[in-house]
C-alpha positions as CSV (number, residue, x, y, z in Angstrom):
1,X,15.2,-16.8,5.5
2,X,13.6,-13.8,4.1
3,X,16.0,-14.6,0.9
4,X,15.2,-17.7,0.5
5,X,11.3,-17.1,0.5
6,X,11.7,-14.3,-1.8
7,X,13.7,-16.2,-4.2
8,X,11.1,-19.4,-4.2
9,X,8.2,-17.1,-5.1
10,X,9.8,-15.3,-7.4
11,X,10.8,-18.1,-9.5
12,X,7.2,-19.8,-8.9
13,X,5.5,-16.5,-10.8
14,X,8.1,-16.4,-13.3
15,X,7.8,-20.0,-13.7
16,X,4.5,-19.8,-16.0
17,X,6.1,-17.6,-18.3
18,X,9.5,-19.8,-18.9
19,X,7.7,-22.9,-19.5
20,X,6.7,-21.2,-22.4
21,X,10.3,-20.9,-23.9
22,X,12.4,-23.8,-24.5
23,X,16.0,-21.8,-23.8
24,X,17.3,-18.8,-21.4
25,X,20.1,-17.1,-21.6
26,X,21.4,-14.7,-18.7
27,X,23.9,-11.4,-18.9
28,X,24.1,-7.8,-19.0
29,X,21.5,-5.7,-21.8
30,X,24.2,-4.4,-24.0
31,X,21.6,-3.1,-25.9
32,X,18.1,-2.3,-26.1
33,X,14.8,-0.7,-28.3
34,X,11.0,-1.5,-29.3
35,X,12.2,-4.8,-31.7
36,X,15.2,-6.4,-29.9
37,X,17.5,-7.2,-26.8
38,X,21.1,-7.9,-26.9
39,X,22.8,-9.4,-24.0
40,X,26.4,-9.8,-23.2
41,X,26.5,-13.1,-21.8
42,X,28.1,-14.8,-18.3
43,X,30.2,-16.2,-20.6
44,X,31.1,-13.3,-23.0
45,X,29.7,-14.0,-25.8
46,X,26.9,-11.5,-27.3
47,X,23.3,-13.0,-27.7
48,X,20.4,-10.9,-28.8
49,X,16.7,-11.9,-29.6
50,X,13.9,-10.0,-31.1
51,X,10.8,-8.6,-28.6
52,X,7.5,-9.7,-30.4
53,X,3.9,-8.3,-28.5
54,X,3.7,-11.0,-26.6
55,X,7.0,-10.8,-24.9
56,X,6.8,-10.2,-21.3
57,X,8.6,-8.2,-18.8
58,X,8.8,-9.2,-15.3
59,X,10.8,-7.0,-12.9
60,X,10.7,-8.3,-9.2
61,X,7.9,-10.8,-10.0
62,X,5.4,-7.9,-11.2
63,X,4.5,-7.0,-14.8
64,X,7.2,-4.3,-16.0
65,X,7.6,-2.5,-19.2
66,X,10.0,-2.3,-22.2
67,X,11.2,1.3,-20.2
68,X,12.2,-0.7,-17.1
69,X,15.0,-2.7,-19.1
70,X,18.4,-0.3,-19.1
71,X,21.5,-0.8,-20.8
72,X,23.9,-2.1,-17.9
73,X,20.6,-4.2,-16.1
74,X,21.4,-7.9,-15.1
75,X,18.4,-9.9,-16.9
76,X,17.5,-13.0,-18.3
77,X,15.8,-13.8,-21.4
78,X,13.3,-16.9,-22.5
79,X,13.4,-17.0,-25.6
80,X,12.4,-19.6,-28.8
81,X,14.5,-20.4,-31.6
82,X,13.4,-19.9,-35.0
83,X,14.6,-17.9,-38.0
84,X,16.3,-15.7,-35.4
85,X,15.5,-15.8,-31.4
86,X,12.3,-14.6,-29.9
87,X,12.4,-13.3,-26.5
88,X,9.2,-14.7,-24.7
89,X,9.9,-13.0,-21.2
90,X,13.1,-10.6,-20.3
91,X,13.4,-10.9,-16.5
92,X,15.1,-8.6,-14.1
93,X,15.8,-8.5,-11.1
94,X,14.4,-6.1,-8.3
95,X,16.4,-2.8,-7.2
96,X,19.5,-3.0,-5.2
């Protein structure tokens, strides 16, 4: 139960955020610094999307910061298409 009510209200504050981006993509960071992300996907393939100043970070439904995202982390990132990908949020989830 705990789960499931933690799940639901996670995805309800991270919901404002996504409606913003038309795709998502989820993975492993396989790479990380101040002007892009790079995700191996679930299905292999690499992906990777630049971080503008309005991209957001949201670790366990709070605010989190470009430092919180690690080379290895599970995340996933809304993004807009465009010349190249524009991350709108990177999303992780909370500590093990």
């Amino acid at each position: 139960m705990y789960k499931a009510i933690l799940l639901l209200s996670f995805m309800l504050v991270s919901g404002a955020y996504a409606h913003e981006a038309k795709h998502h993509v989820m993975g492993s960071v396989t790479a990380i610094d101040s002007a892009h992300v790079e995700l191996k996907t679930t299905e292999g393939k690499l992906f990777s999307a630049q971080l503008a100043k309005e991209t957001h970070f949201v670790k366990d439904s709070k605010p989190a910061t470009l430092s919180d995202v690690k080379v290895g982390a599970r995340a996933v990132v809304y993004y807009n298409e465009g010349e190249s990908p524009t991350a709108v949020k990177v999303q992780l989830p909370p500590d093990k």
